[in-house]
C-alpha positions as CSV (number, residue, x, y, z in Angstrom):
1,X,20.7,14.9,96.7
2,X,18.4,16.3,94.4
3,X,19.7,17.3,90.5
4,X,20.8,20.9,89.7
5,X,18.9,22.5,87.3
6,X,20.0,22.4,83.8
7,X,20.0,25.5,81.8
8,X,17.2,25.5,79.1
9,X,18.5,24.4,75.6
10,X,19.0,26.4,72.6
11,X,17.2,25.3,69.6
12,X,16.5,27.2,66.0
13,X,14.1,29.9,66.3
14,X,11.5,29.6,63.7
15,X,10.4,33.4,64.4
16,X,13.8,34.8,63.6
17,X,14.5,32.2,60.5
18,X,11.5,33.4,58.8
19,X,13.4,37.0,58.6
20,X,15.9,34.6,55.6
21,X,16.0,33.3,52.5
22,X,15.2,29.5,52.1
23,X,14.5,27.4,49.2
24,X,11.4,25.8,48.7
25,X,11.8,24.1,45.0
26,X,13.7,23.6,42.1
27,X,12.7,26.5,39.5
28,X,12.3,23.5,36.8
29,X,9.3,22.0,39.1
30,X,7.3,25.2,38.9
31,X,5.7,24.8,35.6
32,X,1.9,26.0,34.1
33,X,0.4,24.8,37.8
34,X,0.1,25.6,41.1
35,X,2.9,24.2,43.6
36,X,1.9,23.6,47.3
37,X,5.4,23.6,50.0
38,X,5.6,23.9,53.3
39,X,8.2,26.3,55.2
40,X,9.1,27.2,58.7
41,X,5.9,25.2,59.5
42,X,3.7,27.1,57.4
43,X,1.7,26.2,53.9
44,X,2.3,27.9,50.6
45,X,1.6,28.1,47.4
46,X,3.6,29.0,44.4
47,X,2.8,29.6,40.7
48,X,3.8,31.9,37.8
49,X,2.5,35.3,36.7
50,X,1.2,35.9,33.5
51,X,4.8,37.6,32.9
52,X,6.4,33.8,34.6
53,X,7.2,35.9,37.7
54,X,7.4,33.8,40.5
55,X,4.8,34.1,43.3
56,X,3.8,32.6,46.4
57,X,1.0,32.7,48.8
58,X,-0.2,31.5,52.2
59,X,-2.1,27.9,50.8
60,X,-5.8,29.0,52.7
61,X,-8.1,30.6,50.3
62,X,-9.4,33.4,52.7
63,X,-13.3,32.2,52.3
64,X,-13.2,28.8,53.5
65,X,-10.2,27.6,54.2
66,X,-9.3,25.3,50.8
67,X,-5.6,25.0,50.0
68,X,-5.1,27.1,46.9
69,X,-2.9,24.7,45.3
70,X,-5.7,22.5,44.8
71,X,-6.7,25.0,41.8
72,X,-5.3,26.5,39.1
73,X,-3.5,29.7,37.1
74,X,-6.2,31.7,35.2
75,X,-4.6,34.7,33.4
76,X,-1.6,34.7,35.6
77,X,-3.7,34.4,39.0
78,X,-4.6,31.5,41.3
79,X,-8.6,30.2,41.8
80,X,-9.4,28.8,44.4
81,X,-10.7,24.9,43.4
82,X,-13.9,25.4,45.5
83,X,-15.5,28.5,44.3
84,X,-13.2,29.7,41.8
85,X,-12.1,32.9,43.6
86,X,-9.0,34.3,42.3
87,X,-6.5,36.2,44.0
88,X,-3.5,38.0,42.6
89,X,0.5,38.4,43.4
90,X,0.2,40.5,46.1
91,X,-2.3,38.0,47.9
92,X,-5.3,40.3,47.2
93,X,-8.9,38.5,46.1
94,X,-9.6,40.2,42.7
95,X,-12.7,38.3,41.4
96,X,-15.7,36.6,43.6
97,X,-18.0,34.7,41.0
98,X,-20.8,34.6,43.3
99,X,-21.5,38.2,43.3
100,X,-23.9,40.5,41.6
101,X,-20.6,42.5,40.3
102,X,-17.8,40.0,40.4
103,X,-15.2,42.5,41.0
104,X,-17.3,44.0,44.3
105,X,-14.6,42.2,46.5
106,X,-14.4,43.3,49.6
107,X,-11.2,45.1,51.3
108,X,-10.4,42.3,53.9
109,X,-10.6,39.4,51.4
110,X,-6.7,38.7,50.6
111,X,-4.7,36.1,52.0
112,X,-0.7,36.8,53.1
113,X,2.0,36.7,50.3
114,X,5.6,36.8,50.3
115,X,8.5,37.3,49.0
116,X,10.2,34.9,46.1
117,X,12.8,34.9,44.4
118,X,14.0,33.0,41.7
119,X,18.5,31.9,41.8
120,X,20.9,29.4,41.2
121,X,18.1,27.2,39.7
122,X,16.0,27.5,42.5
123,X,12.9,29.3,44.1
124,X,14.0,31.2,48.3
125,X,10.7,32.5,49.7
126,X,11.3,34.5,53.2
127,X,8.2,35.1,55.5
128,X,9.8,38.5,56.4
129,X,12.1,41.0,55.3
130,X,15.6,39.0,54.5
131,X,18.2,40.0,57.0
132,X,21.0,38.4,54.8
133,X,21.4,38.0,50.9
134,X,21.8,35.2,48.7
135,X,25.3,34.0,48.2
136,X,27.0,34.9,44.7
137,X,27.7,31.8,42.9
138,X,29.4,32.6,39.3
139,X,29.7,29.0,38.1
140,X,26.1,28.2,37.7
141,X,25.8,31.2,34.9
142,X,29.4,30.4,33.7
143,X,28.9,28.7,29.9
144,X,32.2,27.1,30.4
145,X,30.5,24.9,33.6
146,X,27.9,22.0,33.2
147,X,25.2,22.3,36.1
148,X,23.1,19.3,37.6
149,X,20.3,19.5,40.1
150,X,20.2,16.5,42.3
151,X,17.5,15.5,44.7
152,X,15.5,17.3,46.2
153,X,16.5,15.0,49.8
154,X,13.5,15.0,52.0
155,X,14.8,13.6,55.7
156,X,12.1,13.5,58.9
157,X,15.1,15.3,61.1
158,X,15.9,19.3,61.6
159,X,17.9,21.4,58.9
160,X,20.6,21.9,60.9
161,X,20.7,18.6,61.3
162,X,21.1,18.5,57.5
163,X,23.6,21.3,57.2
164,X,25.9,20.1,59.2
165,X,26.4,16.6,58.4
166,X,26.9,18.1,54.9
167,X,30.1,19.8,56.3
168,X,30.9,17.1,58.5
169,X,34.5,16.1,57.9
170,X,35.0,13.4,60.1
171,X,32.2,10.5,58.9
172,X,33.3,10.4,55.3
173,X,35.7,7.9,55.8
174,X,33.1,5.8,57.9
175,X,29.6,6.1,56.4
176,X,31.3,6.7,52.6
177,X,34.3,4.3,52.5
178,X,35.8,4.2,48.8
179,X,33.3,7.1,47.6
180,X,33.8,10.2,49.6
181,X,36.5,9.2,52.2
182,X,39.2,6.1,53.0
183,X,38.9,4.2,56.4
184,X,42.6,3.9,56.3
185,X,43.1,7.7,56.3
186,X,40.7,9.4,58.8
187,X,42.8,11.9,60.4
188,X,40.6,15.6,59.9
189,X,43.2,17.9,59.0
190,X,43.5,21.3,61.1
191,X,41.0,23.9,59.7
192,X,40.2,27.5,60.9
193,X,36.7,28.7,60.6
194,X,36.8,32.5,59.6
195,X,33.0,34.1,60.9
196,X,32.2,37.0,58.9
197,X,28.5,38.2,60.1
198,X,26.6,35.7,59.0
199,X,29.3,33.6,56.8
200,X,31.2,31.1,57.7
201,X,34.7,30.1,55.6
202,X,37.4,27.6,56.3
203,X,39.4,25.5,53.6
204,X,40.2,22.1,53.9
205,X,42.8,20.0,52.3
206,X,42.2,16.6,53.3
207,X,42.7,12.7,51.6
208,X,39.5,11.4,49.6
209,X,38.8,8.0,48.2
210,X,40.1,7.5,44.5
211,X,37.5,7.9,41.9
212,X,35.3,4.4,42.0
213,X,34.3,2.5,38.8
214,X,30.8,3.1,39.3
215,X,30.9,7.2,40.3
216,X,33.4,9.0,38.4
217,X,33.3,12.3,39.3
218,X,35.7,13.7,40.7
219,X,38.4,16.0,38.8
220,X,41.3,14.4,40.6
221,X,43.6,13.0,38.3
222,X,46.0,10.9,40.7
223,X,45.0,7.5,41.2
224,X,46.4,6.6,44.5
225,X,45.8,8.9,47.8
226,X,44.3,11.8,45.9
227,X,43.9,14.9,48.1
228,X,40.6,17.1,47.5
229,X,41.1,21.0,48.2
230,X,37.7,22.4,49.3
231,X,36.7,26.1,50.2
232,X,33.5,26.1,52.4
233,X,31.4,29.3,52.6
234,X,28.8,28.7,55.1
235,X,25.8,31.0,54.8
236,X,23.6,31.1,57.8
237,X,21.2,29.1,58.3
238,X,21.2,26.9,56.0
239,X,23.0,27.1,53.1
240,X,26.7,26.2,51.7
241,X,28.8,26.9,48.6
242,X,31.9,24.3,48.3
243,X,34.3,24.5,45.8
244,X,36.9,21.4,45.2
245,X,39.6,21.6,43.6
246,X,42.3,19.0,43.0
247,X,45.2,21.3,42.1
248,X,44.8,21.3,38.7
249,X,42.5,23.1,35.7
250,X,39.5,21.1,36.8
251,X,36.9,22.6,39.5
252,X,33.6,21.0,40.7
253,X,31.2,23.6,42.8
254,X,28.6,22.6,45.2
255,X,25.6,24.7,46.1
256,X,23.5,22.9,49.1
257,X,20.8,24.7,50.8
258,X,18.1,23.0,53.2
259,X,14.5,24.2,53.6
260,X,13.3,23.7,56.8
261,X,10.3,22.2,56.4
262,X,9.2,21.7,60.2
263,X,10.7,21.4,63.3
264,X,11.4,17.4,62.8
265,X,11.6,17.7,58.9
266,X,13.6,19.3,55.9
267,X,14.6,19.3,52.3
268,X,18.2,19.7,51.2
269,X,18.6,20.6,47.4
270,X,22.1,20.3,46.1
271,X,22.8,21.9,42.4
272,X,26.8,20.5,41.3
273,X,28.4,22.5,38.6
274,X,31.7,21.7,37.1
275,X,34.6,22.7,34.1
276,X,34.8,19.1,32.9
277,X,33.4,15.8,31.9
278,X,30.8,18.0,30.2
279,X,29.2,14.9,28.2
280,X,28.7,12.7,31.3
281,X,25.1,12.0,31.7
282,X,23.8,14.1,34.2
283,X,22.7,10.4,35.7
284,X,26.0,9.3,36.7
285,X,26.0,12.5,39.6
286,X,22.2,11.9,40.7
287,X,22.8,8.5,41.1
288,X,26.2,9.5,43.3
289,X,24.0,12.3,45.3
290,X,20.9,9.6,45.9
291,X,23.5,7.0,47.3
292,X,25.6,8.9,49.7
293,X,22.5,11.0,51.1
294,X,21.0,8.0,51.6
295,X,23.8,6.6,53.7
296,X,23.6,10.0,55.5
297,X,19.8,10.1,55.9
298,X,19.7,6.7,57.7
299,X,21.8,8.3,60.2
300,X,21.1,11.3,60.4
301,X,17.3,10.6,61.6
302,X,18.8,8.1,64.1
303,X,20.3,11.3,65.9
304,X,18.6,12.4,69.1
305,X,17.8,14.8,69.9
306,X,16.4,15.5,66.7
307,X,16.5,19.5,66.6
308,X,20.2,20.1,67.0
309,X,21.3,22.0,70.3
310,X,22.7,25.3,70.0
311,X,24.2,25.5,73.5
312,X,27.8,23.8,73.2
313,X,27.2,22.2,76.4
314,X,24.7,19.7,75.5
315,X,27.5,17.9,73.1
316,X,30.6,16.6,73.1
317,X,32.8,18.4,71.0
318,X,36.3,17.9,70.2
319,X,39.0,19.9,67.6
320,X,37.8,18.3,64.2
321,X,34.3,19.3,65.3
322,X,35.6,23.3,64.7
323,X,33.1,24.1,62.2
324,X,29.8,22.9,64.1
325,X,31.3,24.6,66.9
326,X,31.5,28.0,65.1
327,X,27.9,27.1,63.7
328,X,26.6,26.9,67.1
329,X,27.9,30.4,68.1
330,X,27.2,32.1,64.7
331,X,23.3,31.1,65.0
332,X,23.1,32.1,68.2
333,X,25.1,35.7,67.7
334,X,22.9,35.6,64.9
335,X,19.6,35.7,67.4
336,X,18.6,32.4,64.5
337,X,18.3,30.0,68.0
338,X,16.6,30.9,71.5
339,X,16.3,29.1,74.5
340,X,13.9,26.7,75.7
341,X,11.5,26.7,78.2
């Protein structure tokens, strides 16, 4: 008897994505030179205006091909390294050395630019007009919170991949034993997903490790069983604000957002801002951030398939799993995954 066919799967539409924000660095890491990144597949280059606007450019000088971010910023524009044409914000070629009259250029010399913008201590290109905004986070411009940028996490899997193992409740106690979760408490508490549009909320109350010797930092002042109260706002696709709290005065907020880089690759950036412990070196939550996404990353590209599945059926899922469930659904009500061929 022969198979039935299977319905083709769903997988992130990189057509559709382009229409969002997405971060492609760390605002720190754009300094006095060019900056190549890669997004939705495509190359680009960022740098900053004479006025340190933020800009960013399709990496292919227009004349032959050279990746603009092999040059450099020359009153505020980018040359190209191989024969120093320059080209402004807006992608248009502006000077051609070669030429009789330099500033002859022709009409169809410019390359494509987009949009940038610079928030929450990072730079979010889109490709296309932005369906959805940024999220508002008040803490990271709040002078009574200290902020820390951690990573940038560069994994060879997809970014939803990333996304949701950031919100997965259930491995904490398994792949993070005594640092995010305890193996003798692994029960994930009943949660509702709220789906507003294109945001996702739910609040968890659930049992976390105790604070450990070599990663204090956590706000929770009980020693034994603490319990970590944490309001999830999922903004589609790729990005999540999470604010723990452990019922008292202190409050630690968690901005993640993943670029996706390709298909098979991605880079989450994770900027932590909290009311307390304000002299801590900013080393002590690094360090925490590079140790558990490095327990997560070794797993994480172990998954197969490696683009997650947007069509429920292709995965077991079970109650705890509510919030990859509503994920699914959202980006595909969201026309952000299409089906396979």
């Amino acid at each position: 008897m022969s198979a039935l066919p299977q319905a083709p799967a769903s997988l992130p539409d990189f057509a559709a994505l382009a229409a969002c924000w997405h971060p492609v660095a760390y605002a720190s890491a754009l300094t006095d030179k060019p900056l190549h990144t890669r997004l939705l597949g495509r190359d680009l280059v960022l740098w900053r205006d004479g006025a340190g606007t933020p800009r960013v450019l399709a990496d292919l000088c227009i004349h032959r091909g050279t990746a603009l971010s092999l040059g450099r910023v020359v009153d505020g524009q980018i040359m190209c390294p191989y024969h120093g044409w320059r080209y402004d914000g807006d992608g248009r070629c502006t000077l051609i050395p070669q030429l009789a009259d330099p500033t002859r250029v022709p009409a169809k010399a410019r390359v494509a630019a987009y949009q940038v913008v610079e928030r929450h201590r990072l730079l979010w290109v889109a490709l296309a007009e932005p369906r959805f905004p940024l999220p508002d986070v008040p803490e990271l411009v709040d002078e009574g919170w200290t902020t820390v940028e951690t990573g940038p996490f560069t994994w060879n899997a997809d970014a939803s991949r990333q996304l949701e193992n950031f919100t997965d409740l259930g491995h904490f106690p398994w792949l993070h034993p005594g640092l995010l979760g305890d193996p003798e408490r692994p029960v994930v508490p009943g949660h509702t997903v709220h789906v507003e549009g294109a945001v996702l909320r739910y609040d968890v109350v659930r049992p976390e490790a105790p604070n450990s010797r070599d990663f204090p930092v956590f706000g929770n002042e009980v020693v034994a069983a603490p319990e970590r109260r944490s309001r999830y706002a999922l903004h589609l696709p790729y990005t999540i604000a999470l604010r723990l709290g452990w019922g008292g005065q202190a409050g630690m907020m968690y901005l993640f957002a993943s670029q996706p880089v390709d298909h098979d690759r991605c880079t989450g950036y994770v900027v932590i801002a909290r009311n307390y412990d304000h002299d801590q070196p900013d080393e002590v939550l690094r360090d925490f951030e590079d140790t558990i996404f490095e327990q997560d990353r070794i797993v994480v590209e172990s998954q197969r398939p490696e683009r997650v599945r947007f069509d429920l059926a292709d995965e077991l899922h079970l109650t705890f799993d509510a919030v990859a469930v509503a994920y699914r659904r959202a980006m595909r009500a969201q026309g952000l995954a299409h089906a396979s061929g």
